[in-house]
C-alpha positions as a Markdown table, in Angstrom:
| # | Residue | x | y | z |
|---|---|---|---|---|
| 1 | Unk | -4.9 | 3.5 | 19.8 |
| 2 | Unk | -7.7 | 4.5 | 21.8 |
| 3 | Unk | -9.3 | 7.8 | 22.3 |
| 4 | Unk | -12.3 | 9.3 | 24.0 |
| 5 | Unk | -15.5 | 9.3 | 22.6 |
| 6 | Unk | -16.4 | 12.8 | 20.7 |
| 7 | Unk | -12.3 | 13.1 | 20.2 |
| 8 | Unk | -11.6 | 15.0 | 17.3 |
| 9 | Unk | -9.2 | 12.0 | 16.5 |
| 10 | Unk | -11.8 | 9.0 | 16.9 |
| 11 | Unk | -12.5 | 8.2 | 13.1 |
| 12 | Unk | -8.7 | 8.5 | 11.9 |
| 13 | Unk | -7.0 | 6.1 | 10.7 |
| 14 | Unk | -3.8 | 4.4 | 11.0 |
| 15 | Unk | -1.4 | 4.1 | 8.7 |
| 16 | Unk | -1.5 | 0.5 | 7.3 |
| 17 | Unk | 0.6 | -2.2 | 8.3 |
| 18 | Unk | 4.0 | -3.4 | 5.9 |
| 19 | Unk | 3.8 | -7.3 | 4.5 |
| 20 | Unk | 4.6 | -8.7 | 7.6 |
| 21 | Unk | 1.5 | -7.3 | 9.3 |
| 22 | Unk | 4.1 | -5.1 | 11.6 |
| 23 | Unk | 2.7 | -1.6 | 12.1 |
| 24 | Unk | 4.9 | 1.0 | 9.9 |
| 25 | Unk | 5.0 | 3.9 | 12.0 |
| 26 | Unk | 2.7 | 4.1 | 15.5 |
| 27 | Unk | 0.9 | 6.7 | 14.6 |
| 28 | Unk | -2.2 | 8.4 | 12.7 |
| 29 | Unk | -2.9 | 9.9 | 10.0 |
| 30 | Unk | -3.7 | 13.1 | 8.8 |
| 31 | Unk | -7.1 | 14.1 | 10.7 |
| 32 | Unk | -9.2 | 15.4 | 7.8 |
| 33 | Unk | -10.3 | 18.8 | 8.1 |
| 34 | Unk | -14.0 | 19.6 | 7.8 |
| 35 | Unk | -15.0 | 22.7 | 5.7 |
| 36 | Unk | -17.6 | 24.6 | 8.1 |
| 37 | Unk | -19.8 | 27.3 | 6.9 |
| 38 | Unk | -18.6 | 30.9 | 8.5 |
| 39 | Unk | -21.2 | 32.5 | 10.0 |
| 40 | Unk | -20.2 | 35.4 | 11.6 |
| 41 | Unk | -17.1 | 37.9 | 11.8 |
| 42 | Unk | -15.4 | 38.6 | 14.9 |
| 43 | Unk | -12.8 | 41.4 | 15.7 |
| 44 | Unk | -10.0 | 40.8 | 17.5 |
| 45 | Unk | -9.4 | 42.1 | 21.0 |
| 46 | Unk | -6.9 | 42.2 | 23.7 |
| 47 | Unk | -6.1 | 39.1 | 25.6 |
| 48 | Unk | -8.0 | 36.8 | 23.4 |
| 49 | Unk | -7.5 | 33.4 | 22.7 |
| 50 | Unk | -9.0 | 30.8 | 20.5 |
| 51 | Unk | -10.4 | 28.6 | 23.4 |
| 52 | Unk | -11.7 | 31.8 | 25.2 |
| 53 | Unk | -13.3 | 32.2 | 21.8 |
| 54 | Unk | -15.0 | 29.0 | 21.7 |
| 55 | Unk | -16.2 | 29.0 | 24.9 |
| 56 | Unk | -18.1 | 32.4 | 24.1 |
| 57 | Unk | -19.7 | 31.1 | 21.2 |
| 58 | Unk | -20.1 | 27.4 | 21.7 |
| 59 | Unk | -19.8 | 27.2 | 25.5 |
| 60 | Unk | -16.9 | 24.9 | 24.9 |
| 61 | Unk | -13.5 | 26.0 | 24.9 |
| 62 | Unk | -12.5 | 23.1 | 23.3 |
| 63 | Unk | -14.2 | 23.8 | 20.2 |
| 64 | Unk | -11.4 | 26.2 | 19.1 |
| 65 | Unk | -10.5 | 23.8 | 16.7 |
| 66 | Unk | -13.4 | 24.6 | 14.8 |
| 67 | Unk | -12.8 | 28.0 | 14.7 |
| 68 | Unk | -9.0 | 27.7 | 13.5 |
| 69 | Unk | -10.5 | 24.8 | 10.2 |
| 70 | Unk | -12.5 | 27.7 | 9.4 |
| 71 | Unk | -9.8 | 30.6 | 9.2 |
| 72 | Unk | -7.4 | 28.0 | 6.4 |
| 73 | Unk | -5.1 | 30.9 | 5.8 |
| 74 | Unk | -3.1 | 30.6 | 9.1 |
| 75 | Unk | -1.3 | 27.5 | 9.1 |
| 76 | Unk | -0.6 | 27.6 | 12.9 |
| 77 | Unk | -4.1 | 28.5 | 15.2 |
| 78 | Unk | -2.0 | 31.2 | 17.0 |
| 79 | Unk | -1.4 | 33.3 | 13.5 |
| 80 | Unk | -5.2 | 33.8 | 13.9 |
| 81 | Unk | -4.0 | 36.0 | 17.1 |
| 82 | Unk | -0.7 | 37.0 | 17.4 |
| 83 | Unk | 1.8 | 38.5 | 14.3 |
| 84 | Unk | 4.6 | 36.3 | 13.6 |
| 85 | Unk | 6.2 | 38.8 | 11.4 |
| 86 | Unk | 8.1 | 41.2 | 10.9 |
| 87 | Unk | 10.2 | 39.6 | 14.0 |
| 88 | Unk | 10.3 | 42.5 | 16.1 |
| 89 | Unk | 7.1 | 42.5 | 16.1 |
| 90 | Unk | 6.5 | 38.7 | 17.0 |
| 91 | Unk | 3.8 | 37.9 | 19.4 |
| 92 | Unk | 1.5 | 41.1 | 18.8 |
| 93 | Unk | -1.6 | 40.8 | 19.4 |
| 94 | Unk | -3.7 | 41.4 | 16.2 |
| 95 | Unk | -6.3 | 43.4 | 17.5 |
| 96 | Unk | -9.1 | 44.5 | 15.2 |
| 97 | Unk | -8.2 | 41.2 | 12.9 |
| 98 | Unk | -11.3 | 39.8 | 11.4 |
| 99 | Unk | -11.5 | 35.9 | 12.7 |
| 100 | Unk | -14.2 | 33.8 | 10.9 |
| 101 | Unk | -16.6 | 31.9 | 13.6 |
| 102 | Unk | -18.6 | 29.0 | 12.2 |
| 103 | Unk | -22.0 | 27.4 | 13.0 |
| 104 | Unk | -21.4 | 25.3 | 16.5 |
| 105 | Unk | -20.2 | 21.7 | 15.6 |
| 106 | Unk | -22.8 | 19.0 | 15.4 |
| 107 | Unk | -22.8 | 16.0 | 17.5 |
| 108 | Unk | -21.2 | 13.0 | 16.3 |
């Protein structure tokens, strides 16, 4: 597989090949997640998203992977954002919950 330079993807590997040499599944592997350092507390407003996020505090939008390895507790990025439950409640924004923003990601 090929991927862009900088991808968060680049480094992974894939999973190794059976006895014949004959790839097991075409695929990768789990992308390690990196532990970055929190350095500031943000509240949650209306309308925000984790790209929109990024891009105010890294000037990348892309970057809102970063924030999401840095919040573990939500296992999907959105939870971050939005309540899941109770369902009647599903897709409320969580406004005034405290997201953890890390240091802007070092260049590979």
């Amino acid at each position: 597989m090929t991927f862009f330079k900088g991808s968060w993807y680049e480094n992974v590997p894939l999973f190794d090949p059976d006895d014949s040499g004959k790839p097991v599944f075409k695929g990768l592997r789990a992308r390690p997640l990196g532990k970055p350092e929190p350095v500031l507390e943000h509240s949650v407003a209306l309308k925000e998203r984790l790209d929109s996020l990024a891009n105010h505090y890294y000037a990348e939008p892309r970057d809102w992977r970063r924030i999401a390895e840095t919040n573990p507790d939500a296992i999907f990025a959105e939870d971050l954002l939005w309540e899941t439950a109770p369902v009647d409640e599903n897709g409320r924004e969580r406004t005034g919950n405290v997201v953890l923003i890390p240091r802007r990601r070092e260049t590979r």
